[in-house]
C-alpha positions as CSV (number, residue, x, y, z in Angstrom):
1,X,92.2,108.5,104.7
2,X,91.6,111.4,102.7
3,X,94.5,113.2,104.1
4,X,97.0,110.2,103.7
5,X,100.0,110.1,101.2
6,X,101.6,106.8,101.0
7,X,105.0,106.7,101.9
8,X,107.7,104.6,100.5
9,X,107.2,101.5,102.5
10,X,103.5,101.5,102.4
11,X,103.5,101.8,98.9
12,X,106.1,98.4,99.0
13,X,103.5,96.6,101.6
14,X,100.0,97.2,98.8
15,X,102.3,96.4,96.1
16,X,102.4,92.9,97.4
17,X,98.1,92.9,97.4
18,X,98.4,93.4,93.4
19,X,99.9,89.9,92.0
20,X,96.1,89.2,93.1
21,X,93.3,91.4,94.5
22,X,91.8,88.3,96.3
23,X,95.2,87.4,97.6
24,X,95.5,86.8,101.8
25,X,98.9,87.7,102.7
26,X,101.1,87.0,106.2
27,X,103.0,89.6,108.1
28,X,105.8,88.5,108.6
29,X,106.1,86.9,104.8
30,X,105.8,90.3,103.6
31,X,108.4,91.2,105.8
32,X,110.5,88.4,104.6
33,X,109.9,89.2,101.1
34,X,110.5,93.2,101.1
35,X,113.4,92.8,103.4
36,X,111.4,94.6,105.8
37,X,111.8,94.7,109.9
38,X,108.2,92.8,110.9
39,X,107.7,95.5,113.5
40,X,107.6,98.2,110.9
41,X,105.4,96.1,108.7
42,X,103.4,94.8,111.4
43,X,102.3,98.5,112.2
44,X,101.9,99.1,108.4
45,X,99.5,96.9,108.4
46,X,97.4,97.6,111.5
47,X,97.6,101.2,110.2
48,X,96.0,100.4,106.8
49,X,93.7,97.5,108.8
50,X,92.2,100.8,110.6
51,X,91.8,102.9,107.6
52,X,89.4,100.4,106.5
53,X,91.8,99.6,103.5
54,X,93.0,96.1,104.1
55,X,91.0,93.5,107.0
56,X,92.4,90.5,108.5
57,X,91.2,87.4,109.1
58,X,92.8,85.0,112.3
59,X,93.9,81.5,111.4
60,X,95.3,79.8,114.1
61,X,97.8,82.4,115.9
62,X,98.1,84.0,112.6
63,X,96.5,87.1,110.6
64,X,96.2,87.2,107.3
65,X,95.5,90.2,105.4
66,X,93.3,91.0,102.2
67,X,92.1,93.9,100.5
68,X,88.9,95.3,101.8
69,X,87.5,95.4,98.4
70,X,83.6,97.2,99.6
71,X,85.5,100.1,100.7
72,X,85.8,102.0,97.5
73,X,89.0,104.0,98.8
74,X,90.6,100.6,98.9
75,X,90.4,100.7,94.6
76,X,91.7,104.1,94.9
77,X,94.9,103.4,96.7
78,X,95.5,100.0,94.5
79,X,95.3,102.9,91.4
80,X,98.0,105.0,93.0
81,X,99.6,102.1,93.5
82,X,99.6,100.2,90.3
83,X,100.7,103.9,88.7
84,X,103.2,103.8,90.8
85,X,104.6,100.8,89.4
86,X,104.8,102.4,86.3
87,X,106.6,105.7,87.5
88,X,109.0,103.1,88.6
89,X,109.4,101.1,85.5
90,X,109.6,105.1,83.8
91,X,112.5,105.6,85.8
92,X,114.1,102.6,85.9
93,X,114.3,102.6,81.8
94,X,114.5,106.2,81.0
95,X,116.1,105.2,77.4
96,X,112.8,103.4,76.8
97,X,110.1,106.2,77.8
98,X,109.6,107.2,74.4
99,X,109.2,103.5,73.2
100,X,106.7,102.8,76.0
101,X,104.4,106.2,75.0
102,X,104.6,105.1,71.5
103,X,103.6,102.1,72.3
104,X,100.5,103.6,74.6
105,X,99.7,105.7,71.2
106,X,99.3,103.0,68.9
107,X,97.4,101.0,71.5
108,X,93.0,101.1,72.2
109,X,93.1,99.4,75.5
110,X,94.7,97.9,77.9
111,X,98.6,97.6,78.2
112,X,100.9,95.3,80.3
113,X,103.8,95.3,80.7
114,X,105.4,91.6,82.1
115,X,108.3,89.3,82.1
116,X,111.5,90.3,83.0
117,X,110.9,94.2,82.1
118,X,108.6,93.8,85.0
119,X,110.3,91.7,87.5
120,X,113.6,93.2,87.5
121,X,115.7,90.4,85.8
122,X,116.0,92.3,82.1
123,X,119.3,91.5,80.5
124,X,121.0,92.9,77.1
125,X,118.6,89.8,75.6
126,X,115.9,90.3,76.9
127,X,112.7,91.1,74.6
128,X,109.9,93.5,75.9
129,X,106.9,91.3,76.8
130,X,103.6,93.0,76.0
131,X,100.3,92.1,76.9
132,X,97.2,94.0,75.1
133,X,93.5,93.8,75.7
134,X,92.0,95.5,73.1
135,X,94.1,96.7,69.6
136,X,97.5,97.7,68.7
137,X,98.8,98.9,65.4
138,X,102.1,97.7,63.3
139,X,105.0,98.2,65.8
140,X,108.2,96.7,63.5
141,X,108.9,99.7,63.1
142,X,109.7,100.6,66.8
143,X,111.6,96.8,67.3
144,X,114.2,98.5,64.6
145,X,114.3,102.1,65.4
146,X,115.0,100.9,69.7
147,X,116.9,97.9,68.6
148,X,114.7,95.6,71.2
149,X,112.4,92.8,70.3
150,X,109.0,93.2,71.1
151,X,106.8,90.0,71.9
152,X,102.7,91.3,71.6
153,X,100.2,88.8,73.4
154,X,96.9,90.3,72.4
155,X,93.4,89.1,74.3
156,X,90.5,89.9,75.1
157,X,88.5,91.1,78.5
158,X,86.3,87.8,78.2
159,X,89.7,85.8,77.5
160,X,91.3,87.4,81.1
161,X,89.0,86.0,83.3
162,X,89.3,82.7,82.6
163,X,91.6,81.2,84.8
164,X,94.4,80.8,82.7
165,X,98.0,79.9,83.9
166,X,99.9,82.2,81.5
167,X,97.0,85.1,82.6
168,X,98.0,84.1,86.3
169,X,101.8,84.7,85.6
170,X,100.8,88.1,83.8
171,X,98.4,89.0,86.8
172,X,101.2,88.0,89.5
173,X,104.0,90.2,88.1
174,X,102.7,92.9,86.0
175,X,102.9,96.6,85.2
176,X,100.5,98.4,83.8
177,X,101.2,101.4,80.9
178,X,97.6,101.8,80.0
179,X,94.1,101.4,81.4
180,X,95.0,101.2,85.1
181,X,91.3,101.8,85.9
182,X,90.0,99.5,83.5
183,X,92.8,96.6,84.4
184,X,91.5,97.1,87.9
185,X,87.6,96.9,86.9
186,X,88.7,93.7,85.2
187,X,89.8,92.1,87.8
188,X,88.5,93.4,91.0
């Protein structure tokens, strides 16, 4: 494991294990979902199944995979992949990397980034949807000087575990700016 750098379509396949840590997940509907051959993703999977970093469990003729949480390389691979994500979202909106690190500045916590910023259907309308744990300072200033609205959803960590629809949306489709350790402590 130790010598293992993700590749571009492993990185797509444990992507789909962070809309929920608990999640169990199907082949072949990870296939369907990333547009990837089965075959491909079926080996994927048995790769990662025998670097201890996702198990299986039969039901009927199928296998269903989940995260093999008591291995604790398992959390380090969800980290690289959850800062992935935000390289991603980086260079997706490169006009907004200064508004996101301003953002991280006047922020003690934990920031996520959801909505359609995070799931790829942004328009010339759309706001930036932020959700904090912990503090943020005055941002107006920021909504003028990038000309974007900016909707703040503050909680707290006691708050996030409930079980929350709006937390489940957040939790299903976010990115993560700040406190990718701590987001994953949360909610391992």
């Amino acid at each position: 494991m130790s010598n293992m750098i993700l590749n571009n379509k492993e990185l797509k396949i444990l992507t789909e294990f962070t809309s929920d840590y608990n999640s169990k997940r199907y082949g072949r509907a990870i296939a369907a979902e990333l547009k990837m051959n089965q075959k491909t993703v079926s080996n994927i999977l048995n790769m990662l199944e025998r670097q201890n970093i996702i198990k299986f469990k039969r039901e009927g003729k199928n296998k269903y995979y989940f995260l093999n949480k008591l291995n604790p390389s398992t959390k380090e691979m969800i980290k690289l992949v959850e800062i992935n994500k935000r390289i991603v979202l980086f260079e997706k909106y490169k006009k907004l990397n200064s508004l996101f690190l301003e953002i991280e500045k006047r922020t003690n916590g934990i920031i996520i980034i959801f909505g359609s910023y995070a799931n790829s259907t942004k328009n010339e309308r759309s706001d930036l949807d932020v959700f904090i744990i912990g503090n943020i300072s005055d941002i107006d200033d920021l909504e003028t000087l990038y000309n974007i609205k900016i909707n703040v959803v503050k909680s707290t960590k006691d708050k996030f575990k409930s079980n929350d629809l709006f937390l489940k949306e957040i939790m299903n489709n976010h990115i993560l700016l700040k406190g990718v350790e701590e987001f994953i402590d949360l909610t391992w």
